[in-house]
N, CA, C and O atoms as a Maestro MAE file, in Angstrom:
{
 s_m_m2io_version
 :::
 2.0.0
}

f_m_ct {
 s_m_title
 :::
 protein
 m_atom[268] {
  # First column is atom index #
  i_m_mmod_type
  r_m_x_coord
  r_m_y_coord
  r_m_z_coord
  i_m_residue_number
  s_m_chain_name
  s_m_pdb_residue_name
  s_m_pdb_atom_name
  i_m_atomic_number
  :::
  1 25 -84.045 -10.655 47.741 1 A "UNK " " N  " 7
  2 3 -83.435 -11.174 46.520 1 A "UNK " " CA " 6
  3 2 -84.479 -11.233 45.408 1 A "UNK " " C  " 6
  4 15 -85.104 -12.239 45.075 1 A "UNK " " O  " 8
  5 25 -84.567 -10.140 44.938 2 A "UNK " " N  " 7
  6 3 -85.717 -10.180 43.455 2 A "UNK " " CA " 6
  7 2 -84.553 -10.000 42.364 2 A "UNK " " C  " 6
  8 15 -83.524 -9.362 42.145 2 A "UNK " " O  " 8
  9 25 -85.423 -11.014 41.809 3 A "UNK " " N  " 7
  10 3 -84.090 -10.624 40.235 3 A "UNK " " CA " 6
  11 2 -85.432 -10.276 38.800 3 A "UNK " " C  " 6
  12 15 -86.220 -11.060 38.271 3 A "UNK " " O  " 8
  13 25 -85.264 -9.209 38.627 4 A "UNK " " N  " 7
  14 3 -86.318 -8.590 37.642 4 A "UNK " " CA " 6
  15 2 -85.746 -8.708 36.222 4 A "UNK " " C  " 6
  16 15 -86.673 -8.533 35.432 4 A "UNK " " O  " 8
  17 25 -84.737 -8.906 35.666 5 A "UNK " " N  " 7
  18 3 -84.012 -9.121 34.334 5 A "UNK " " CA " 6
  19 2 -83.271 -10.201 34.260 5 A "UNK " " C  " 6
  20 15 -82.561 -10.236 33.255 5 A "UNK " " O  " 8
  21 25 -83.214 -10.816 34.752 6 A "UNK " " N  " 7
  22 3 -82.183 -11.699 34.736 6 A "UNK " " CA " 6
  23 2 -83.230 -13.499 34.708 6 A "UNK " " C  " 6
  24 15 -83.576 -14.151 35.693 6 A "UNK " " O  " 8
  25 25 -83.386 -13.712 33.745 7 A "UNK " " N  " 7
  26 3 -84.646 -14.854 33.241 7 A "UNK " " CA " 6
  27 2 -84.112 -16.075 33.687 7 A "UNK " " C  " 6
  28 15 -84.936 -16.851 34.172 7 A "UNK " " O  " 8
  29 25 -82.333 -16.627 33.623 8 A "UNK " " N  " 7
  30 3 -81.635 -17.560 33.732 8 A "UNK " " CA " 6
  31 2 -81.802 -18.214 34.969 8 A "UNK " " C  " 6
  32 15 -82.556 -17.689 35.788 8 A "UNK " " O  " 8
  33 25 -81.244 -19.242 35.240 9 A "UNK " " N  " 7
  34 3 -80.890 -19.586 36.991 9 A "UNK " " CA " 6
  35 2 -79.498 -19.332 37.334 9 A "UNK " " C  " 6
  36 15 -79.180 -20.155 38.192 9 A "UNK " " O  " 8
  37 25 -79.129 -19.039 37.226 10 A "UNK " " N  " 7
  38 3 -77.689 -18.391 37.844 10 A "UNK " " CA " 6
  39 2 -77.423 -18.539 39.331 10 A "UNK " " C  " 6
  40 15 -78.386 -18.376 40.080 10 A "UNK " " O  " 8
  41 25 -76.571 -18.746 39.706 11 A "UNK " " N  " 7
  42 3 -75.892 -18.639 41.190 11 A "UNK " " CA " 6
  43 2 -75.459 -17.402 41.587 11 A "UNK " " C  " 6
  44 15 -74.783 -17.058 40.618 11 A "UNK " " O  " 8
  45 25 -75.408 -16.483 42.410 12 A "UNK " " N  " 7
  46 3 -75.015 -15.136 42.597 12 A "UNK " " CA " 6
  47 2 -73.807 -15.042 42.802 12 A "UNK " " C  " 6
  48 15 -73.216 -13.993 42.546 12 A "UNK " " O  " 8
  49 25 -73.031 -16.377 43.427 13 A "UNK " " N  " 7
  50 3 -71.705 -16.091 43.330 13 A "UNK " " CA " 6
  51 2 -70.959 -15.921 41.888 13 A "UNK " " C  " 6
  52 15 -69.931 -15.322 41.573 13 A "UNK " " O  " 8
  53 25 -71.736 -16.561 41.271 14 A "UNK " " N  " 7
  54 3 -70.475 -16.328 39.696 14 A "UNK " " CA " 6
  55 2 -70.993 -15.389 39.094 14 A "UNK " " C  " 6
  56 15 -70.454 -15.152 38.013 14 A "UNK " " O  " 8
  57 25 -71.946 -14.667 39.398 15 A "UNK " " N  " 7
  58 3 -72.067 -13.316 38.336 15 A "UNK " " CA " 6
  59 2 -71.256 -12.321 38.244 15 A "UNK " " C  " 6
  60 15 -70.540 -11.967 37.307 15 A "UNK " " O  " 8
  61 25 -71.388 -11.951 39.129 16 A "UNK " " N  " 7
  62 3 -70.215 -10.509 39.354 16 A "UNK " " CA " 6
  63 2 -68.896 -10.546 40.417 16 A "UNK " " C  " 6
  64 15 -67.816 -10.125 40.003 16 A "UNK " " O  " 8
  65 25 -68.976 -10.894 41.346 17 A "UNK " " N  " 7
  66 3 -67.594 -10.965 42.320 17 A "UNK " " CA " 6
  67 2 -65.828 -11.535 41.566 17 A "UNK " " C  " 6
  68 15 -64.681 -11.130 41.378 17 A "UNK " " O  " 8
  69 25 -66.942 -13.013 41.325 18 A "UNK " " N  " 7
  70 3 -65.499 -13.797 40.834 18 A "UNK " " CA " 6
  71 2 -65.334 -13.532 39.587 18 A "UNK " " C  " 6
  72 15 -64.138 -13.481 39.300 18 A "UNK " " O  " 8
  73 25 -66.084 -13.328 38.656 19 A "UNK " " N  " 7
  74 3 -65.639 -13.210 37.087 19 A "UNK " " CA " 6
  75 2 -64.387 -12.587 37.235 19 A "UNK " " C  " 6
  76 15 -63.766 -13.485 37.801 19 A "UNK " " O  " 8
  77 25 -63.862 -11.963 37.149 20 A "UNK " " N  " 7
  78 3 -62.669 -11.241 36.806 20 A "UNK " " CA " 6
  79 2 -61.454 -12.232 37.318 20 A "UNK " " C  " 6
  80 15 -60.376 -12.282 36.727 20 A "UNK " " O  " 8
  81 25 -61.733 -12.947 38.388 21 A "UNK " " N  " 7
  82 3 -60.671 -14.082 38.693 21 A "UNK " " CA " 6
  83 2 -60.671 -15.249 38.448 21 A "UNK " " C  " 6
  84 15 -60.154 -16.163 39.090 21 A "UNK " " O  " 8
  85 25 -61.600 -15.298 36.937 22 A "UNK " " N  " 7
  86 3 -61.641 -16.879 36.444 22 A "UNK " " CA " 6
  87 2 -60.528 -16.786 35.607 22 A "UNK " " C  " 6
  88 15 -60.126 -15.775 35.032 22 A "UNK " " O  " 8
  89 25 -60.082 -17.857 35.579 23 A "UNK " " N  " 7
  90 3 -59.132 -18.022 33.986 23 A "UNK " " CA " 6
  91 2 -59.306 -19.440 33.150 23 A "UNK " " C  " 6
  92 15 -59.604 -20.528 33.643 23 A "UNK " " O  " 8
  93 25 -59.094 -19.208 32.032 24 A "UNK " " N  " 7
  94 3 -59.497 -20.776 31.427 24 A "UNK " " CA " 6
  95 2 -58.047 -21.848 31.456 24 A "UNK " " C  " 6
  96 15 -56.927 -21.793 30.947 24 A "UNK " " O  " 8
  97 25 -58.723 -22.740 32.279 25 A "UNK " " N  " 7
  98 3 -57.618 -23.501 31.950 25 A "UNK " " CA " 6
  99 2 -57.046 -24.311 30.953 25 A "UNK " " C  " 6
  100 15 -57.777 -24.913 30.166 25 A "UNK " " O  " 8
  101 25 -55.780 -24.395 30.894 26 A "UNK " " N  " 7
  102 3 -55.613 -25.402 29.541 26 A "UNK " " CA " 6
  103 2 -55.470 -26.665 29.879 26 A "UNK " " C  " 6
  104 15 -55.508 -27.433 28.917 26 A "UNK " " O  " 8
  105 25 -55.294 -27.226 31.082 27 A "UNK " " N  " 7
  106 3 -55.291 -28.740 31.267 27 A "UNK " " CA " 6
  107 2 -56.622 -29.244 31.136 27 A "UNK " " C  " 6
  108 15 -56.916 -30.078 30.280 27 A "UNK " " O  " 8
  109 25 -57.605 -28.668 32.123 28 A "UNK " " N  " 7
  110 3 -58.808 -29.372 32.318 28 A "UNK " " CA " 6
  111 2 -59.942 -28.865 31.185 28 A "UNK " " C  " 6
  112 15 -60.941 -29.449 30.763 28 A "UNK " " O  " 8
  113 25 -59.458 -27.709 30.902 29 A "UNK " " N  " 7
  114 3 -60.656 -27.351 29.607 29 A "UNK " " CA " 6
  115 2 -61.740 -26.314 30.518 29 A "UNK " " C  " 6
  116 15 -62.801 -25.907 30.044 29 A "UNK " " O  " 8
  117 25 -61.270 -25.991 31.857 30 A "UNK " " N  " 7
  118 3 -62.123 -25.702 32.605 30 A "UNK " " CA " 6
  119 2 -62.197 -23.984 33.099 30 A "UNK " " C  " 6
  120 15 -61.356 -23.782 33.975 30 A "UNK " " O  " 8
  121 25 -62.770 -23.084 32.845 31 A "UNK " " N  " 7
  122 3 -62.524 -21.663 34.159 31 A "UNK " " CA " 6
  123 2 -62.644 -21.973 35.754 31 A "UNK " " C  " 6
  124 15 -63.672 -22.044 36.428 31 A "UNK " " O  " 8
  125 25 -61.496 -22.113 36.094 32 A "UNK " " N  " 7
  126 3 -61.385 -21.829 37.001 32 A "UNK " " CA " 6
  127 2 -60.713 -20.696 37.961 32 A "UNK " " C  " 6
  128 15 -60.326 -19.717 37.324 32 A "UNK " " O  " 8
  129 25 -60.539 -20.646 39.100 33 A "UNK " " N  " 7
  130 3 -60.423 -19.401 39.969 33 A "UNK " " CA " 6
  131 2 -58.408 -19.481 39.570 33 A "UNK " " C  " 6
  132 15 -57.610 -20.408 39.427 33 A "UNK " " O  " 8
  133 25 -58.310 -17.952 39.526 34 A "UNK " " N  " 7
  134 3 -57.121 -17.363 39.059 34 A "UNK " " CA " 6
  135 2 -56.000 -17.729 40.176 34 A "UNK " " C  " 6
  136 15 -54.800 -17.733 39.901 34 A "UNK " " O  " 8
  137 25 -56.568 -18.067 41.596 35 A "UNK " " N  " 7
  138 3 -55.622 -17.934 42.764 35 A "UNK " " CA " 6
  139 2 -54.565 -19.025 42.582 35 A "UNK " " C  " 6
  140 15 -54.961 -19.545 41.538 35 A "UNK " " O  " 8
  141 25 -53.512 -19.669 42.930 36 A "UNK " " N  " 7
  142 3 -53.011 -21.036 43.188 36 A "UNK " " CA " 6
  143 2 -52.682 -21.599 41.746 36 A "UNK " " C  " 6
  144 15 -51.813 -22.456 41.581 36 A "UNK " " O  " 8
  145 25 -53.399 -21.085 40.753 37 A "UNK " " N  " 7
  146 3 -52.738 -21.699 39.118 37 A "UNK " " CA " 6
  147 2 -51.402 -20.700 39.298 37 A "UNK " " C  " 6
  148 15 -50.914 -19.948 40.142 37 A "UNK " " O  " 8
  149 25 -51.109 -21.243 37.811 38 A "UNK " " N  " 7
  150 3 -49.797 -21.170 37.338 38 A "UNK " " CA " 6
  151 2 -49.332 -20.865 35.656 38 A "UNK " " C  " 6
  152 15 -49.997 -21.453 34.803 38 A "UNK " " O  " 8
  153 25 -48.417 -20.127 35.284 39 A "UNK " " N  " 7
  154 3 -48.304 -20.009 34.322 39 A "UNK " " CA " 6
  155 2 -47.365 -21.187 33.566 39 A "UNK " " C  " 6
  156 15 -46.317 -21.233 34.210 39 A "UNK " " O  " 8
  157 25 -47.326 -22.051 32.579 40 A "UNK " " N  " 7
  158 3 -46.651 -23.001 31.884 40 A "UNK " " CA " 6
  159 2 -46.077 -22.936 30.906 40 A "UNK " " C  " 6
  160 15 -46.903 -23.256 30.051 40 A "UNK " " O  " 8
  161 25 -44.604 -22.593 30.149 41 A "UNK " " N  " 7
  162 3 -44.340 -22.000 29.296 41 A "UNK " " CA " 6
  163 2 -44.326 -23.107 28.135 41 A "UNK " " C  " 6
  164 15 -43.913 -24.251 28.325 41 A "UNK " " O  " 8
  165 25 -44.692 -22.764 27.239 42 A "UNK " " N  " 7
  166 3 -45.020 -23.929 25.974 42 A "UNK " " CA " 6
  167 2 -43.405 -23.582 24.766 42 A "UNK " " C  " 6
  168 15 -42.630 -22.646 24.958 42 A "UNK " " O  " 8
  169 25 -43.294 -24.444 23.795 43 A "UNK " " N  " 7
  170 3 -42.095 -24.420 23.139 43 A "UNK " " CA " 6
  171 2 -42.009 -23.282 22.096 43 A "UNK " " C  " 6
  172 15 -41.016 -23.000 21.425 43 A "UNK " " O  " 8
  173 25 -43.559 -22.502 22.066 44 A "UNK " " N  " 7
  174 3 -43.514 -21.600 20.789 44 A "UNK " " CA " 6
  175 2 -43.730 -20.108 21.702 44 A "UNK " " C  " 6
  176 15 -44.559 -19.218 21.512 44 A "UNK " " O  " 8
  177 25 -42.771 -20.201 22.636 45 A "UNK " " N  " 7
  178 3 -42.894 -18.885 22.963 45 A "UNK " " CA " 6
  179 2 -43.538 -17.933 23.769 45 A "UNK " " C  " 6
  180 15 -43.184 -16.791 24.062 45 A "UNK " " O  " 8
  181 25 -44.965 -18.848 24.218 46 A "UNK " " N  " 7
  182 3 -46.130 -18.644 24.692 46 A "UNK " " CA " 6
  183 2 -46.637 -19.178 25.929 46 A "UNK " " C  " 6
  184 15 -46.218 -20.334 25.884 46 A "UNK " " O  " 8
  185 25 -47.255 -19.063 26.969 47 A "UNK " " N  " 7
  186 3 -47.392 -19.820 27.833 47 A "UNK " " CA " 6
  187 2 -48.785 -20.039 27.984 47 A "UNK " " C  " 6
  188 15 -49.649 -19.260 27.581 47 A "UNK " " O  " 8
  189 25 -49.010 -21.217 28.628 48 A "UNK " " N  " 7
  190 3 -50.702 -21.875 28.906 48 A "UNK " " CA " 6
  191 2 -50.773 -21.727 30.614 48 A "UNK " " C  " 6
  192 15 -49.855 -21.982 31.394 48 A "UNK " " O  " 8
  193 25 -52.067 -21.264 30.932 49 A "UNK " " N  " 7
  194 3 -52.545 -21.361 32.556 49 A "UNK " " CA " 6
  195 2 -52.986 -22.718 33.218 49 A "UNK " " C  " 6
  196 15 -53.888 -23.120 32.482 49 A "UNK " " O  " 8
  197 25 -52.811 -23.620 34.224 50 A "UNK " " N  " 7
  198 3 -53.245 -24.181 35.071 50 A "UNK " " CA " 6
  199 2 -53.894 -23.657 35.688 50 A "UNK " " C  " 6
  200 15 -53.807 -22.445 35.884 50 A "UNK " " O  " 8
  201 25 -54.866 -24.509 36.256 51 A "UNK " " N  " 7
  202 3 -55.465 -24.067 37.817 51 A "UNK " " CA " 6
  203 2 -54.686 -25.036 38.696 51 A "UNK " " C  " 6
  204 15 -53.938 -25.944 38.334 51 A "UNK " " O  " 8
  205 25 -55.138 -24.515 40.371 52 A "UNK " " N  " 7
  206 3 -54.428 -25.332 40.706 52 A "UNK " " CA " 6
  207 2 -54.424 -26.605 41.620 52 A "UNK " " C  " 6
  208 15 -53.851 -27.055 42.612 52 A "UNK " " O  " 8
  209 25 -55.523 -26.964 40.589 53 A "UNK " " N  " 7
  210 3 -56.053 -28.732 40.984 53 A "UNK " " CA " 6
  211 2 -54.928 -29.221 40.460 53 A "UNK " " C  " 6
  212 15 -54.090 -29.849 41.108 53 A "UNK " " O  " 8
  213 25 -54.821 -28.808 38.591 54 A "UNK " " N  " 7
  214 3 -53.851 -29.610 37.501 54 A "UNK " " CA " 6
  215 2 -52.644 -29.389 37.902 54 A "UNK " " C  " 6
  216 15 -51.841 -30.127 37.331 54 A "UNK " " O  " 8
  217 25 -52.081 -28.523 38.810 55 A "UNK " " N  " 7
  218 3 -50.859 -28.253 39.182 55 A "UNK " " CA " 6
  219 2 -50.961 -29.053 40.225 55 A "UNK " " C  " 6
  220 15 -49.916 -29.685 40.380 55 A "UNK " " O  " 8
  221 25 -51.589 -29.242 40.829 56 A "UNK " " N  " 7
  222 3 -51.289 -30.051 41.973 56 A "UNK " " CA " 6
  223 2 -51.109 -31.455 41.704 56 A "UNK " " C  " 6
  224 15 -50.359 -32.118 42.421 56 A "UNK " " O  " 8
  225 25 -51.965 -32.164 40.368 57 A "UNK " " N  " 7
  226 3 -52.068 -33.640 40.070 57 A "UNK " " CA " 6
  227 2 -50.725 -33.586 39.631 57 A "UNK " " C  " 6
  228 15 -49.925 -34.380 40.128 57 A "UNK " " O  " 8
  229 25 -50.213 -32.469 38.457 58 A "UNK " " N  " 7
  230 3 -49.011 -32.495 38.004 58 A "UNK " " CA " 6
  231 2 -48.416 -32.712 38.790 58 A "UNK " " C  " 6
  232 15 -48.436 -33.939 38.884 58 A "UNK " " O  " 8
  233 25 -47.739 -32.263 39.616 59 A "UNK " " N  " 7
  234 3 -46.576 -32.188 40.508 59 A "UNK " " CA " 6
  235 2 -46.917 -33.146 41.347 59 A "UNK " " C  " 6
  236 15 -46.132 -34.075 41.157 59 A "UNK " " O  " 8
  237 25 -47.527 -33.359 42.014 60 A "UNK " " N  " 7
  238 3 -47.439 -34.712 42.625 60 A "UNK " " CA " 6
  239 2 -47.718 -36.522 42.156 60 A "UNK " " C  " 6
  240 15 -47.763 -37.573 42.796 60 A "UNK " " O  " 8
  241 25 -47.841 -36.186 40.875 61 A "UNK " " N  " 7
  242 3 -47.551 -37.172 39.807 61 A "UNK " " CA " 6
  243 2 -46.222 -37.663 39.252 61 A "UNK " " C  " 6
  244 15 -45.701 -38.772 39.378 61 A "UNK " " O  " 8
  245 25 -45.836 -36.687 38.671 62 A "UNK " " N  " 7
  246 3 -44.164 -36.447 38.410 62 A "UNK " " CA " 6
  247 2 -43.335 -36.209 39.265 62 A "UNK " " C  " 6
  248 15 -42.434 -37.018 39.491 62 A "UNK " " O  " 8
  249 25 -43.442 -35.104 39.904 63 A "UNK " " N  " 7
  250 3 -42.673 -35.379 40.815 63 A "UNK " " CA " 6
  251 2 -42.121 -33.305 40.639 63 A "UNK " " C  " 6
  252 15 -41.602 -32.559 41.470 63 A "UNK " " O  " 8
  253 25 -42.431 -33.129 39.627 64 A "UNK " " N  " 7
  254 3 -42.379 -31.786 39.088 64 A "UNK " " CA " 6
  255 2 -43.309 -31.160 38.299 64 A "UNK " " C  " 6
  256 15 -44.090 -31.800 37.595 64 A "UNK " " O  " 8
  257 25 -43.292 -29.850 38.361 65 A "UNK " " N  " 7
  258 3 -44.448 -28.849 37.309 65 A "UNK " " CA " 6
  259 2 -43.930 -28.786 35.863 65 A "UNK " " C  " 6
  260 15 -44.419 -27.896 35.167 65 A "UNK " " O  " 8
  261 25 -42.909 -29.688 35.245 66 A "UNK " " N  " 7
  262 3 -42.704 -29.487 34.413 66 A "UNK " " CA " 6
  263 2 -43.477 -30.436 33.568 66 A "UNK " " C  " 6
  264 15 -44.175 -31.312 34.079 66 A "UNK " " O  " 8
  265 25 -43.346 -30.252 32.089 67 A "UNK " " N  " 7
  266 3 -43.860 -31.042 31.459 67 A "UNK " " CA " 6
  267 2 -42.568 -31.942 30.667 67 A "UNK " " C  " 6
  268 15 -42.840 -32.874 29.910 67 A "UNK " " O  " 8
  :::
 }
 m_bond[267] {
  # First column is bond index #
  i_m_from
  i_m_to
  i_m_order
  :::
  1 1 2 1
  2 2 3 1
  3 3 4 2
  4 3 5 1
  5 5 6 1
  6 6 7 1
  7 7 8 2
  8 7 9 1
  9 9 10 1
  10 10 11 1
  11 11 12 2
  12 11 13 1
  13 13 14 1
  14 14 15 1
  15 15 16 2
  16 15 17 1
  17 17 18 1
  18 18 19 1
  19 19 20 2
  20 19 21 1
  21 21 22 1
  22 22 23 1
  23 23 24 2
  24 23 25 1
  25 25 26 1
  26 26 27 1
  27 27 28 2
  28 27 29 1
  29 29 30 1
  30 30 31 1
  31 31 32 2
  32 31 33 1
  33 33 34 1
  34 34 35 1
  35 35 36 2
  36 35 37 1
  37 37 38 1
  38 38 39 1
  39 39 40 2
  40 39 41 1
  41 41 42 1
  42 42 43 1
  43 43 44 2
  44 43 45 1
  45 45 46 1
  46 46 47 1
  47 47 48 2
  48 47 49 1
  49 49 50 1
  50 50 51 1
  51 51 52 2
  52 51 53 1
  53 53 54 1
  54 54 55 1
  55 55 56 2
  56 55 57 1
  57 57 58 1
  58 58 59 1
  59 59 60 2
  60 59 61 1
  61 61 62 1
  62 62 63 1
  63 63 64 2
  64 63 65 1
  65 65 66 1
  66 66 67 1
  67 67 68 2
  68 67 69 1
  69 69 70 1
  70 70 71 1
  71 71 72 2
  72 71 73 1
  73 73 74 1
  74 74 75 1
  75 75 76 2
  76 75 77 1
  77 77 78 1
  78 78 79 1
  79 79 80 2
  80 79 81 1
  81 81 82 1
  82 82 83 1
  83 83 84 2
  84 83 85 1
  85 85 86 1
  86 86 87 1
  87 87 88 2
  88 87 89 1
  89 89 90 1
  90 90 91 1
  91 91 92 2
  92 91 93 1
  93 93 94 1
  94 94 95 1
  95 95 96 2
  96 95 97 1
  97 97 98 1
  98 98 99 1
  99 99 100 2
  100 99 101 1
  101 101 102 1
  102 102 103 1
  103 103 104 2
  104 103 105 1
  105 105 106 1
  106 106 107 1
  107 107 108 2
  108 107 109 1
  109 109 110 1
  110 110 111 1
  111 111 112 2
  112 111 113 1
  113 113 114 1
  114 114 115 1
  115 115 116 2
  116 115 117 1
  117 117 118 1
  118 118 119 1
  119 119 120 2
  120 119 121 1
  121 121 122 1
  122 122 123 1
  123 123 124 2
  124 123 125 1
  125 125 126 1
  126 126 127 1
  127 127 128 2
  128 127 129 1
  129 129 130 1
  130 130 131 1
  131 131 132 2
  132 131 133 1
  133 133 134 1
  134 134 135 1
  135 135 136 2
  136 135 137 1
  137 137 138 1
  138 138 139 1
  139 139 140 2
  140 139 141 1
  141 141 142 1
  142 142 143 1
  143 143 144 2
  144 143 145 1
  145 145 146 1
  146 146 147 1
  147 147 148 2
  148 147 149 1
  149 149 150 1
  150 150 151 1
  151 151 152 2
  152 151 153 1
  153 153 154 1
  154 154 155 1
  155 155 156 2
  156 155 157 1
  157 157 158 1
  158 158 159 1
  159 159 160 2
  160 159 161 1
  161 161 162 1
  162 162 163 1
  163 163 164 2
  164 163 165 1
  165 165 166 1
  166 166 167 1
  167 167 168 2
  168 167 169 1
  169 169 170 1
  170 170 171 1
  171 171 172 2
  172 171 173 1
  173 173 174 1
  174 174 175 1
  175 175 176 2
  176 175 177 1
  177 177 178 1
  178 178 179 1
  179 179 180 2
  180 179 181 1
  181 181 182 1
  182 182 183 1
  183 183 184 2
  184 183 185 1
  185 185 186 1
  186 186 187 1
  187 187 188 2
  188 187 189 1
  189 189 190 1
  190 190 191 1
  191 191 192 2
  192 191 193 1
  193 193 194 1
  194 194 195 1
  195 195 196 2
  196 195 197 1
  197 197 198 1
  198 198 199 1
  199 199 200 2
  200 199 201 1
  201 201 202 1
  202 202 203 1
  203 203 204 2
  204 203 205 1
  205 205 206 1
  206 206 207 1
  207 207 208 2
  208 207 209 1
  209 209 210 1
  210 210 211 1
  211 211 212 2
  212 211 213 1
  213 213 214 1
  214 214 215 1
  215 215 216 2
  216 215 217 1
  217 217 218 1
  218 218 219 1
  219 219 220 2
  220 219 221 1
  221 221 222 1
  222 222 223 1
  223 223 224 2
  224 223 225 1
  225 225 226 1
  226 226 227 1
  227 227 228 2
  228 227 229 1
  229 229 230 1
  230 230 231 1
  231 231 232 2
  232 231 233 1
  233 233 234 1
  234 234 235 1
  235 235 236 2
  236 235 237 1
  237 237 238 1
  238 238 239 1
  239 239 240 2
  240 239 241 1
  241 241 242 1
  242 242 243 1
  243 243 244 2
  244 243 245 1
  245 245 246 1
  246 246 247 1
  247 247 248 2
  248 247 249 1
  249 249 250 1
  250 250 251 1
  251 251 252 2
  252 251 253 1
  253 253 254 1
  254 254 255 1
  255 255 256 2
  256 255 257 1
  257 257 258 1
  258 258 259 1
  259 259 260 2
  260 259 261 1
  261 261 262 1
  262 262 263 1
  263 263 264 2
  264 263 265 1
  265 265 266 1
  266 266 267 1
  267 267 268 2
  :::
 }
}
């Protein structure tokens, strides 16, 4: 494990594998992993992503994924 360009501290898992399966979430403010979120349709047409921690607090808060 030599890293010759790379000056940062970085973790090797988030450089290259997972990037492509992060998504930003809109509940937590957070990227998280694409698997288990959810899409949320908003009133203008558009929809916002969960991950699926916030889907999970959701729904087992309420009682539903709705808002």
């Amino acid at each position: 494990m030599t890293t010759t360009t790379i000056t940062t501290t970085t973790s090797p898992e988030t450089t290259e594998s997972t990037s492509q399966s992060l998504k930003f979430c809109s509940s937590c403010s957070r990227e998280k992993r694409l698997e288990g979120g959810t899409w949320i349709p908003t009133s203008n047409k558009k929809q916002r992503w969960i991950c699926a921690s916030c889907l999970y607090n959701r729904t087992h808060r309420t009682g539903s994924a709705k808002e």
